[in-house]
C-alpha positions in Angstrom: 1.8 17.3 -4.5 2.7 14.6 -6.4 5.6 14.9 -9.4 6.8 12.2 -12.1 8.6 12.7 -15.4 5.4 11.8 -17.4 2.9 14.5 -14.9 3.8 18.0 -13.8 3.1 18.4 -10.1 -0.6 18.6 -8.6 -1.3 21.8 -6.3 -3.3 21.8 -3.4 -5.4 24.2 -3.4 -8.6 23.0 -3.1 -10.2 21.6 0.4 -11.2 18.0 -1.3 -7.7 17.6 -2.7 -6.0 18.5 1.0 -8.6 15.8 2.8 -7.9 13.4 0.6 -4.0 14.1 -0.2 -3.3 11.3 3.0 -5.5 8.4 1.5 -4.0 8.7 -1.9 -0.6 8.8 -0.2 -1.4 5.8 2.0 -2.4 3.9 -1.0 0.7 4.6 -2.9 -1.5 6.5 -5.7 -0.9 9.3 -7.6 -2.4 12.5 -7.8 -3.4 14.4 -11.6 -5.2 16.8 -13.0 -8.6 15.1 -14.0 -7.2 16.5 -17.8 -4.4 14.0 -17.7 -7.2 11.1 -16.1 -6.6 8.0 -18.5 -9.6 5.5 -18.7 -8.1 3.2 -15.5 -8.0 6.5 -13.5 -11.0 7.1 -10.9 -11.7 11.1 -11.4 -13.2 12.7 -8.2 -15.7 15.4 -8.5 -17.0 18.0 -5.9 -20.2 19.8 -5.9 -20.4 18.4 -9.4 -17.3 19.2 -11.0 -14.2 17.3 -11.6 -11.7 18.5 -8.8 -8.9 15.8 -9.1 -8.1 12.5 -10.6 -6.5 9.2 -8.7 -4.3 6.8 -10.7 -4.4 3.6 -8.3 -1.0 1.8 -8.2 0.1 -1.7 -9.1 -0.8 -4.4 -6.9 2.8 -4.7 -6.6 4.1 -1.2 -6.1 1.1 -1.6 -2.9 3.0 -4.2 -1.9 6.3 -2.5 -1.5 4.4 0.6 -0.2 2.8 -1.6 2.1 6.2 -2.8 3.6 7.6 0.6 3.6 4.7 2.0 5.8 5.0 -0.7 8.2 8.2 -0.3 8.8 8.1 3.4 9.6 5.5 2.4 11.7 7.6 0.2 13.8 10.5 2.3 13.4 13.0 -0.2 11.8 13.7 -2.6 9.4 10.9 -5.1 9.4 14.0 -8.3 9.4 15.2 -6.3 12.8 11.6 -7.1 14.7 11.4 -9.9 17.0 9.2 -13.5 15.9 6.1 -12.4 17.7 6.5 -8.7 16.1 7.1 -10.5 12.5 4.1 -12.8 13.2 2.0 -9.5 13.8 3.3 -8.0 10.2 2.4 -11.5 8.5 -1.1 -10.8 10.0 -2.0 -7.0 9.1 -0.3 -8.0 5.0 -2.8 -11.1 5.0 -6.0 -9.1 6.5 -4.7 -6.2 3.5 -4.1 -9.0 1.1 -0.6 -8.9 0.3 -0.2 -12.6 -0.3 -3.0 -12.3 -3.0 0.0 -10.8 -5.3 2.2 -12.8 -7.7 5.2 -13.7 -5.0 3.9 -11.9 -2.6 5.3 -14.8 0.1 8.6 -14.0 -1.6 8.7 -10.2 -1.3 7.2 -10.2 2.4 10.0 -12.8 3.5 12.8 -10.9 2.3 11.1 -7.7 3.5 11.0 -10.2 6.8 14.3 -11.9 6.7 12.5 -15.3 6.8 12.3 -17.7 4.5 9.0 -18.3 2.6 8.5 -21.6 4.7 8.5 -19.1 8.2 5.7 -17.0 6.5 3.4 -20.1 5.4 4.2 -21.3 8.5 3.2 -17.7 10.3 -0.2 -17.5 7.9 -1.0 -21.7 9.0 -0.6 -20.6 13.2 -3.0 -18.0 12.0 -5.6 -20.0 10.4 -4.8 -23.0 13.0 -5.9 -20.4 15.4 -8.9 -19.0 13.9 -10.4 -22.7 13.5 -10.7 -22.4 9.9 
């Protein structure tokens, strides 16, 4: 399941783990063994025991995962997407938060090919047009 130098992989073989193997993996999270849970760690438990433990990325490693998702969504580099397309991105990271992260403006432009000023200036149409 998942694999890093510090963790041997996780195995699927219980239900639980299998339905919610595509959350963690949306997330950018990492699957353990509820042994190798630290105290940041959220352990899940089934019918009263622990079944599998979830170690929540950084805020900035969601970011990045973030990006990458949406741009297998829309099938190619998010700079390659037309204004209205980049305006839609610059909407779904703000209703997810992704400007809430230390230069998160920064990584979503370059993710973009914008400058910071075109993503302020996508997030202001946004909030011009919500009235707030």
């Amino acid at each position: 399941m998942t694999e890093s130098a510090d963790h041997p992989p996780v195995t699927v073989d219980h239900p639980f783990v299998s339905a919610v193997k595509p959350l963690v993996d949306a997330m950018g999270a990492e699957l353990l063994s509820p042994e190798q849970a630290q105290p940041d760690d959220v352990v899940l438990a089934w019918e009263g025991q622990d079944v599998i433990a979830v170690r929540l990325p950084q805020l900035s490693d969601s970011l990045d995962h973030i990006l990458a998702a949406l741009e297998r969504r829309h099938g190619m580099p998010l700079a390659d997407l037309d204004r209205k397309a980049k305006q839609s991105v610059v909407r779904t990271l703000e209703a997810r938060g992704a400007f809430s992260v230390r230069h998160g403006v920064e990584t979503v432009a370059g993710a973009l090919g914008v400058s910071r000023f075109t993503v302020y200036n996508y997030l202001n149409r946004e909030l011009s047009a919500k009235g707030e």
